[in-house]
Structures are given as structure tokens and as C-alpha cells.
C-alpha positions as CSV (number, residue, x, y, z in Angstrom):
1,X,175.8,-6.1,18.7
2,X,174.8,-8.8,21.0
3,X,171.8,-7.0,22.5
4,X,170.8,-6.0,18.8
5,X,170.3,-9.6,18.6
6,X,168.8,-10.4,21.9
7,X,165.9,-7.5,20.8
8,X,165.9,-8.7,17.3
9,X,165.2,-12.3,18.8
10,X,162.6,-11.1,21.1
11,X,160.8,-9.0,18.9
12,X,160.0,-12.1,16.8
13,X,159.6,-14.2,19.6
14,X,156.5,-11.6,20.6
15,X,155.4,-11.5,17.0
16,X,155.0,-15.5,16.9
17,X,153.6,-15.3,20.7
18,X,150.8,-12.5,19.5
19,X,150.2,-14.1,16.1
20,X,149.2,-17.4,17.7
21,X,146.5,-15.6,19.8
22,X,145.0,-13.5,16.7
23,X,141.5,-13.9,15.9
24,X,140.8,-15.9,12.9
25,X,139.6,-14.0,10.0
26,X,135.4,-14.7,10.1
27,X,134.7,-17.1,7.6
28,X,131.8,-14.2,5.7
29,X,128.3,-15.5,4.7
30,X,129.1,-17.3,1.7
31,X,130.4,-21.0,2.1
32,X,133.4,-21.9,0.0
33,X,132.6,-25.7,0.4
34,X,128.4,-25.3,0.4
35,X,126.9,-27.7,-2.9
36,X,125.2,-25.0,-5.0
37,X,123.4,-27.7,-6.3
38,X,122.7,-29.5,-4.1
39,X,121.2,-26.6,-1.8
40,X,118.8,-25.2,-4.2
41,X,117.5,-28.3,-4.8
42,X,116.7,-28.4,-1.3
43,X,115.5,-24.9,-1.1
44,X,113.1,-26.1,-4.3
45,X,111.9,-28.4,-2.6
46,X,111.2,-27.0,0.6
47,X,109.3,-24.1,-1.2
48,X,107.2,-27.0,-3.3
49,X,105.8,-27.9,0.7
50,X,105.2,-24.8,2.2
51,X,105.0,-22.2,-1.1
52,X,107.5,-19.9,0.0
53,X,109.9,-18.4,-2.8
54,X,113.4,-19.5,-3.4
55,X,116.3,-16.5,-3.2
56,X,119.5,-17.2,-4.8
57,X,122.2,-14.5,-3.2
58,X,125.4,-14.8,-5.6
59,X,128.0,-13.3,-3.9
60,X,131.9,-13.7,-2.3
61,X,133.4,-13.2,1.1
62,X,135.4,-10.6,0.0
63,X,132.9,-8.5,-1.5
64,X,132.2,-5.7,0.6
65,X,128.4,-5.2,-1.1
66,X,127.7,-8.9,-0.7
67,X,128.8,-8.2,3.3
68,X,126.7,-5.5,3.3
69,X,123.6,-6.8,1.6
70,X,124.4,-10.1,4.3
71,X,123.6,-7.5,7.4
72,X,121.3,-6.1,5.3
73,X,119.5,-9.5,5.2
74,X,119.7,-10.3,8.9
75,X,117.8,-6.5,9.8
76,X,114.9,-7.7,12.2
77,X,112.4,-6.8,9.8
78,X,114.1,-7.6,6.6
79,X,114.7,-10.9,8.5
80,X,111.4,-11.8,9.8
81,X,110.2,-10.7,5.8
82,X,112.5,-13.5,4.5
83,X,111.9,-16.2,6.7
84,X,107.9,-16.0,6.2
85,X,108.1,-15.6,2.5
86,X,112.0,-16.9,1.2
87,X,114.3,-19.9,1.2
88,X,117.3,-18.4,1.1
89,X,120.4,-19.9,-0.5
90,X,123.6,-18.2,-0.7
91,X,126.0,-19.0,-3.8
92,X,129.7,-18.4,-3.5
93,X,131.1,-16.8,-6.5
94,X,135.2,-17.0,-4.8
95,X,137.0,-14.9,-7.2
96,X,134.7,-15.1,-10.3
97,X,135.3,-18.9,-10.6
98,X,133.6,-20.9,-8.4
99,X,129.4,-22.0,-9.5
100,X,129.7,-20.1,-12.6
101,X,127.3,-22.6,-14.1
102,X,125.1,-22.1,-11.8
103,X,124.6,-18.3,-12.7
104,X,124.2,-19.2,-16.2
105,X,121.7,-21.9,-15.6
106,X,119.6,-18.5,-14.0
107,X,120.2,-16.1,-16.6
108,X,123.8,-14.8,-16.0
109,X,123.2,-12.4,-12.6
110,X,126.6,-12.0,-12.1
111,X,127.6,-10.5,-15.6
112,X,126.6,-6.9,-13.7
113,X,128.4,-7.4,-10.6
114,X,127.8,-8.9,-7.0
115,X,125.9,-9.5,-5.0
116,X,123.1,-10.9,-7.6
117,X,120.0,-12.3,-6.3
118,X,117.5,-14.4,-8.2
119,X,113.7,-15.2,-7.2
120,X,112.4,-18.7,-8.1
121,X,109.1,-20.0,-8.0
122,X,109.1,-23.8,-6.6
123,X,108.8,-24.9,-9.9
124,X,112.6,-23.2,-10.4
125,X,110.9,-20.9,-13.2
126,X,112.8,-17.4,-12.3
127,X,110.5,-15.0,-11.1
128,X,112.9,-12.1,-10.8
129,X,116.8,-11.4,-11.0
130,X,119.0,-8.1,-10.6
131,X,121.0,-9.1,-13.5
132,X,120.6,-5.2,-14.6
133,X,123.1,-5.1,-10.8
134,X,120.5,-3.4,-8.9
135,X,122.2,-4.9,-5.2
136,X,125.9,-4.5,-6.6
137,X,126.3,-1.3,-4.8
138,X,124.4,-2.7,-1.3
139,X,126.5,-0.5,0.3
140,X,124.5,2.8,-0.4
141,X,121.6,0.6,0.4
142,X,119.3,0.7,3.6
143,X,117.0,-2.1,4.8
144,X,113.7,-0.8,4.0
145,X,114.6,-1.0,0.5
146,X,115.9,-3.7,0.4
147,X,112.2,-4.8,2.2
148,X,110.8,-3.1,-0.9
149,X,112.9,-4.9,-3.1
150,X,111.3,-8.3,-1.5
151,X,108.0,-7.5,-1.3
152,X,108.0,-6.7,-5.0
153,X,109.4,-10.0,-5.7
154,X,106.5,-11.4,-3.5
155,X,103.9,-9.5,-5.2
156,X,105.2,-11.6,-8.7
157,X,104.7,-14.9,-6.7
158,X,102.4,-17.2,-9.5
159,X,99.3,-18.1,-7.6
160,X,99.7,-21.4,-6.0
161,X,97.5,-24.0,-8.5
162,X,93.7,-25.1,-7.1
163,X,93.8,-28.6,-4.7
């Protein structure tokens, strides 16, 4: 009996030693405490100055698609196609109750699952959305189309005004 307890006791002594030297679980691209807001107000603004587009990517940490369409994003061409034409700002959804308003200020992308991007002008007129949940199954998608995808959001860009 006594060395049933002496293994018992060291079995969760080595539980408690291992646990305390497990990785923490990575945080995933969308920032629980990030100001929606706030952030695309930014992202508005900076597009005003150098007439890039503003791309809203709704989306949770533990959605697998939004993961996905994350890797997706950072794809050396995807990425470099982004950074010249896109602000991006990503939106935490959490578990279908965090920035809610902030879909339905764009048109409800969301309703049709996640991840949901929205295109905005600088003026914060929407230029596109995949409220019809063309990304929420990222995982069957590859990065040229989601390059196609961009571009054709580009290609609605409204011609900057005459200075």
C-alpha cells in the first residue's frame, strides 16, 4: 500500500513538474483585447494618406478556417500583395459574441460563417464582402486564390478623386 502511494505521489509530482514547463497555447491571429473600433479607424485613415484599401478579416482563434486563411495571408506573395494594396485589420468574433456590432455596421459578414472579410474604400463605403461565406471553408483554399480573390477586390478600388 505504501509504495502505491509513494508512485501515486510521484506520478503527480511529475505531472505538476511537466505541466509547469508546457508551452503556452499560441495566442492565434485575432486579439481578444484589440479596439475594433478604434483599429479601423486607424486603418481608415491610414488608407485616406496613402490610398491603399482597408480589409476587415472577422474571425476567432479557434476557428480552424480563420487559422488557415491567417497562413494563407502571410504566403510571400499573398503577403507582399497585401501590404502594397491593404490595411489589414483583423476582428475577433470570440465565440459569436464579441464586435458583433461591428459586423452589422458592414453588412452582417459573419451571418455565413467565418472567416468574413470586408473591403473598404478610405471613405469606409464597402467595396466588397464575402457575406455569401466565400472564405468560411479557407481550409480547401490555396494562396493563389486567395491572390485572386484580392486582386478582384483591387480592381473595384473607386478611382482616387483629381488634386
Amino acid at each position: 500500500m505504501e509504495s502505491r502511494m509513494k508512485t501515486v505521489a510521484l506520478a503527480t509530482v511529475l505531472t505538476l513538474v511537466i505541466g509547469a514547463y508546457a508551452p503556452a497555447p499560441a495566442q492565434g491571429p485575432y486579439d481578444k483585447q484589440a479596439d475594433a473600433h478604434k483599429d479601423i479607424e486607424t486603418a481608415l485613415r491610414q488608407a485616406g494618406a496613402d490610398d491603399r484599401l482597408v480589409l476587415l478579416d472577422f474571425g476567432a482563434n479557434w476557428c480552424l478556417d480563420c487559422i488557415i486563411l491567417s497562413h494563407l495571408f502571410e504566403d510571400k506573395t499573398v503577403r507582399s500583395y497585401l501590404q502594397d494594396n491593404f490595411h489589414v485589420v483583423q476582428i475577433d468574433v470570440g465565440n459569436w459574441d464579441r464586435n458583433l456590432d461591428v459586423s452589422r455596421k458592414y453588412g452582417s459578414p459573419i451571418d455565413n460563417g467565418i472567416p468574413a472579410v470586408v473591403i473598404l474604400a478610405a471613405s469606409g463605403d464597402v467595396i466588397a464582402s464575402t457575406k455569401n461565406g466565400a472564405l468560411a471553408d479557407a481550409r480547401t483554399a490555396t494562396a493563389g486564390e486567395v491572390l485572386g480573390y484580392l486582386k478582384g477586390w483591387v480592381a473595384r478600388k473607386p478611382m482616387h478623386a483629381a488634386r
